[in-house]
RORO-22921 format. One record per residue (C-alpha): residue in three letters; z, y, x. Coordinates in pm, whole numbers, plus 50000, padded with zeros to 5 digits. Each point is the difference from the previous one (the first is absolute). Example, Ala and Ser with C-alpha at 12.3 -4.5 7.8 and 13.67 -1.06 7.14 Angstrom:
REM residues 2
ALA507804955051230SER499345034450137
END
This chain:
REM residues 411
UNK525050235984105UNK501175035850089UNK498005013449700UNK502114979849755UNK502185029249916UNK497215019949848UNK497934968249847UNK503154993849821UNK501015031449881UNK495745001649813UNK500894967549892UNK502475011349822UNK499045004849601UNK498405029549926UNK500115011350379UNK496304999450105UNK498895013249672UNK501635033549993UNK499895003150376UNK496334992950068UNK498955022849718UNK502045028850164UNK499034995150356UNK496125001449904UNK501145032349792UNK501265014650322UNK497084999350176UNK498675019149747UNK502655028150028UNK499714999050394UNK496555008749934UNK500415030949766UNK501075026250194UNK497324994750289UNK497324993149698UNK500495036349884UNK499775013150343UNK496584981450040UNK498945014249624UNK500625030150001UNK499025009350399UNK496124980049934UNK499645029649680UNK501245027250121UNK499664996250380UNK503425008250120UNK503264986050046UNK502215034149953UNK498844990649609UNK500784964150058UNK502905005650167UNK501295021249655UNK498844971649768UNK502164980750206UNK502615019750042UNK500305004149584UNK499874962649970UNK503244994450265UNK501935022249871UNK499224991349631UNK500584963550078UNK503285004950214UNK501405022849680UNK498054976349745UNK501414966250130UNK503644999449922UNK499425012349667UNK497254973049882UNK502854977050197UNK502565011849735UNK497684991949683UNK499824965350165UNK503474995850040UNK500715012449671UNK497254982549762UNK498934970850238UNK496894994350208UNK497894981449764UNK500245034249771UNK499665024450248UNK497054986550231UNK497415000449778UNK500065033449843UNK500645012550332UNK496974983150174UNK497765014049749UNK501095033150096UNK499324994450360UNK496624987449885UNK498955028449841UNK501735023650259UNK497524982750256UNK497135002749786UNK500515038649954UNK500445003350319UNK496844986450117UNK498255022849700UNK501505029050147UNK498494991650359UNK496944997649816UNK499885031049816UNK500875018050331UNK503475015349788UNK501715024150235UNK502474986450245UNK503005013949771UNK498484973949715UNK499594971150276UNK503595004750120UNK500774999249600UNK498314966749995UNK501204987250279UNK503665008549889UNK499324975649701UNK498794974950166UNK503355001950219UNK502045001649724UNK498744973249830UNK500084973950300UNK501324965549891UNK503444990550201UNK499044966350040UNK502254993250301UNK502885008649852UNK499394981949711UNK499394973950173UNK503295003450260UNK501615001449604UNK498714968349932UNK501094981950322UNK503605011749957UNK499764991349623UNK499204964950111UNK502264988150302UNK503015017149849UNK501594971049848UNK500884977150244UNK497205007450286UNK501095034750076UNK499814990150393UNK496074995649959UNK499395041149914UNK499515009750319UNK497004974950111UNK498945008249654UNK499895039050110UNK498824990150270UNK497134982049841UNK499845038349843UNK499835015850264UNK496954975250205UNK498335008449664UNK500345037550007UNK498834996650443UNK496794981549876UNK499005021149709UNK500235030250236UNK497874981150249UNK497324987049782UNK500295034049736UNK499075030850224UNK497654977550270UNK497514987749658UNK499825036249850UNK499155015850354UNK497434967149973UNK498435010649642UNK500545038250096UNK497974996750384UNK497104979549755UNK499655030049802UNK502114986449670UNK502705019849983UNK500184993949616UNK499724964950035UNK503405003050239UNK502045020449714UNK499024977149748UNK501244969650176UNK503305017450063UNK500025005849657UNK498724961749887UNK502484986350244UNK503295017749877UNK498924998849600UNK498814960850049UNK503254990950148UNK502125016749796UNK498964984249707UNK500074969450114UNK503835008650126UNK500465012949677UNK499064970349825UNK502754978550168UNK502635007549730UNK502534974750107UNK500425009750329UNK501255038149897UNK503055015150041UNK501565005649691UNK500195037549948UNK504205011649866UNK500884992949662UNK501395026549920UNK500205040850069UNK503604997550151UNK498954974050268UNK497395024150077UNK501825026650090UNK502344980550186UNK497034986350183UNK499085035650090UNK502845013950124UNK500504968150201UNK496675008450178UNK501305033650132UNK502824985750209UNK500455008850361UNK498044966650118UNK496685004849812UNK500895034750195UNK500084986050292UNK496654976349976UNK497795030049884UNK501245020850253UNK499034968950222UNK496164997749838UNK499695033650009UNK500554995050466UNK497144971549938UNK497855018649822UNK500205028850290UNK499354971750282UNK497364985549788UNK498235035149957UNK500405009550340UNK499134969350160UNK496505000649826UNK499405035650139UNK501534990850368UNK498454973250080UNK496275020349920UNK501135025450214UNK501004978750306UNK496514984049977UNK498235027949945UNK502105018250322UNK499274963150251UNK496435005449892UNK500004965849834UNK499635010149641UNK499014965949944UNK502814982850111UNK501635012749651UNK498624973549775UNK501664974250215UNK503605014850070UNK500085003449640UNK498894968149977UNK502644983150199UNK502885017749869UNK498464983049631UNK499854964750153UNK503435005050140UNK501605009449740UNK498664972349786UNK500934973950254UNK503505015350000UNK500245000949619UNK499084965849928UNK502684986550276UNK502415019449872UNK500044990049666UNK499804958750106UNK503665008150148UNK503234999849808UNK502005028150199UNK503854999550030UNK500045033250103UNK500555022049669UNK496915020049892UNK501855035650112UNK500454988950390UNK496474982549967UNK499195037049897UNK501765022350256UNK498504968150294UNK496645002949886UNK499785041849940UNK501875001050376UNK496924978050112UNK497395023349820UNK501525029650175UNK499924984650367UNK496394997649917UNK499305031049942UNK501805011450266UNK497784980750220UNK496895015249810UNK500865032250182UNK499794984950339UNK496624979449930UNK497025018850222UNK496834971149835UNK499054984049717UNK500494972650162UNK503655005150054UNK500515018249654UNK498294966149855UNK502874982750167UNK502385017449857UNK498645003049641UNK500664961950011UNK503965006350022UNK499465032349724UNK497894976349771UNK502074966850007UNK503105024249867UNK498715013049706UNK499834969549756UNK503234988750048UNK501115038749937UNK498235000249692UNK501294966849870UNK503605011050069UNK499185033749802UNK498894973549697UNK503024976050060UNK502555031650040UNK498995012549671UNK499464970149794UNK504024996250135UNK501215033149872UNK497745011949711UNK500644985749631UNK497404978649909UNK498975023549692UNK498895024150233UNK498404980650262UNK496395012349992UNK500635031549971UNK502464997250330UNK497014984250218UNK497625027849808UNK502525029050158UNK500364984950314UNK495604996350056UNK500275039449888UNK502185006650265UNK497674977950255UNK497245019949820UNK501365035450065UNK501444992850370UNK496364988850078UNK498605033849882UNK502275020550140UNK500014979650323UNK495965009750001UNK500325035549986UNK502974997950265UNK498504980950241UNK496495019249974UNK501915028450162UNK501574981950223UNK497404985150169UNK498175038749969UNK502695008850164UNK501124975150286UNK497444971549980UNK499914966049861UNK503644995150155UNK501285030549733UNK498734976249715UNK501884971950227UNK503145019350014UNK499725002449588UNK499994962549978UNK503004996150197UNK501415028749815UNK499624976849679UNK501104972250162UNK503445010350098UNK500665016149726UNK499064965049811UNK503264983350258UNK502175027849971UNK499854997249609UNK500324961650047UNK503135004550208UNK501425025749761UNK498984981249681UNK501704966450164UNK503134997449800UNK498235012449694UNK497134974449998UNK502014970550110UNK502265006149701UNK497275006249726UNK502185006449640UNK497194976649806UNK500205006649600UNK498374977349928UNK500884957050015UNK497824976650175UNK500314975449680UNK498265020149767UNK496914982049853UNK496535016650044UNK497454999849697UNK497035014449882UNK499895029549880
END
């Protein structure tokens, strides 16, 4: 069967009940950001205050994330999670007060920052886990099981924003922020509960700070600067893509371009990861970014939605396996000590391209149309295969610190 790959890797002890747990909490932090937006717009009846709430929370999380990802590493998920969870409880809870109590928009964005800051990494905890688990003798499995990452990540951001727009358009905004909230807290216990599965956190300072230093060489360099040109085409895209619709009159027709980038990408993913590539994960890198950048090059020459849903299939099918080689790339290069808080800084960079690419490509398209915020994508993309060509010897030669053989425990 061609699904054997994955069925085998959740067979696998342990598997299923760390990764389950974490892909439900996912949903719940694809649904947070959007949930505030909803919140705080139905009480104070605009979005530039929403849009500040929000903005507090991104940046707070994107600064907050590779810092909660270094308590992990250090003292071990099943220590750090649940301390950490109850924070983001209450951070959502005050929020919500605040909303109520009409607090001025400097106190929302205050509240909103918290809530950011506070966000569970579940993903990388759980990429931590995966490469925790195959490294002894199945390191060839990682990247379907990144992969399997990375379908889970494309379906929480399908189901997350489209049932909070559901809840928010029905008049419970509240209802959709507490969900967000449920989801992330429930499954983070519940990952945090799965002891043996953990990567064991360094035993001693020393190995720490080897471990840290060992995260600032040139290739984890190279792969932010890399998530920071994905962030930029995922920002822009979002904006472009309006526009064009909006400009053809078919406003409509945005739903399902979007739509079929989604499906395409997850039909891409999960082939991807059934396939054992000879290939080495640097070429797959600099093949597949080359790809992503022909497709935006078309973008510019589309003149439907029709035609620009055609193309969004070539855009979307690329993006998975980019992502997966981002995971596998690291997982390669970074000492195992530090591994969470490597995927944590890599998701800030995604995080802060995407903003920037927002702004950016708002102008743009103010400027020269929907084919400005076009040009921005492309922009993103090239720079994502110039730094894969440049980064070629230095990725394909990672200098790993840590061994393969190492046993993983609880921590």
């Amino acid at each position: 069967m061609p699904s054997a790959n994955y069925r085998s890797l959740l067979r696998t002890p342990g598997a299923a009940a760390f990764f389950l747990p974490a892909s439900f909490g996912k949903v719940g932090g694809a649904m947070t950001s959007l949930s505030i937006v909803w919140l705080v717009h139905a009480h104070t009846g605009t979005f530039s205050a929403a849009g500040l709430v929000t903005g507090g929370f991104a940046v707070s999380e994107a600064l907050g994330a590779p810092q909660l990802a270094r308590l992990v590493d250090r003292f071990g998920q099943t220590r750090v999670l649940p301390p950490a969870l109850l924070a983001h409880a209450l951070a959502v809870a005050a929020l919500v007060s605040l909303v109520a109590a009409d607090a001025s928009d400097a106190l929302l964005a205050l509240g909103g920052a918290l809530v950011g800051v506070s966000v569970p990494q579940l993903g990388a905890m759980s990429a931590a886990r995966w490469a925790a688990l195959l490294r002894t003798g199945r390191a060839a499995e990682l990247p379907t099981a990144f992969t399997l990452e990375s379908l889970s990540n494309a379906v929480a951001y399908l189901v997350g924003p489209a049932s909070v727009s559901a809840l928010a358009a029905a008049g419970h905004p509240v209802v959709g922020t507490a969900l967000a909230a449920s989801l992330s807290v429930g499954g983070g216990l519940l990952l945090a509960a799965q002891r043996g599965s953990a990567p064991s956190p360094a035993a001693d300072s020393a190995a720490r700070t080897r471990a840290d230093r060992s995260s600032l060489r040139g290739e984890i360099v190279v792969l932010m600067g890399l998530n920071l040109a994905i962030g930029v085409y995922f920002g822009a895209m979002q904006v472009s893509v309006t526009a064009f619709t909006v400009e053809h009159g078919a406003p409509g027709a945005t739903a399902p371009v979007f739509a079929v980038s989604s499906c395409s990408g997850l039909l891409a993913g999960w082939l991807y990861g059934l396939r054992r590539w000879r290939a080495a994960p640097p070429v797959q890198l600099l093949v597949t970014s080359s790809t992503l950048t022909l497709g935006t090059l078309l973008l510019l020459t589309v003149g439907s939605p029709f035609g620009l849903g055609l193309v969004v299939v070539l855009t979307g099918a690329t993006v998975p396996p980019l992502l997966v080689l981002f995971s596998v790339l690291t997982e390669s290069t970074v000492h195992q000590t530090v591994l969470t808080q490597a995927f944590s800084w890599l998701g800030s960079a995604s995080a802060a391209g995407s903003a920037t690419a927002a702004a950016v490509s708002g102008w743009a398209i103010d400027s020269l149309g929907s084919r400005g915020g076009f040009a921005v994508t492309a922009t993103a993309a090239t720079a994502m295969t110039l730094q894969s060509l440049a980064g070629l010897r230095l990725l394909r030669t990672p200098q790993r610190q840590s061994t393969r053989g190492e046993p993983s425990t609880g921590s």
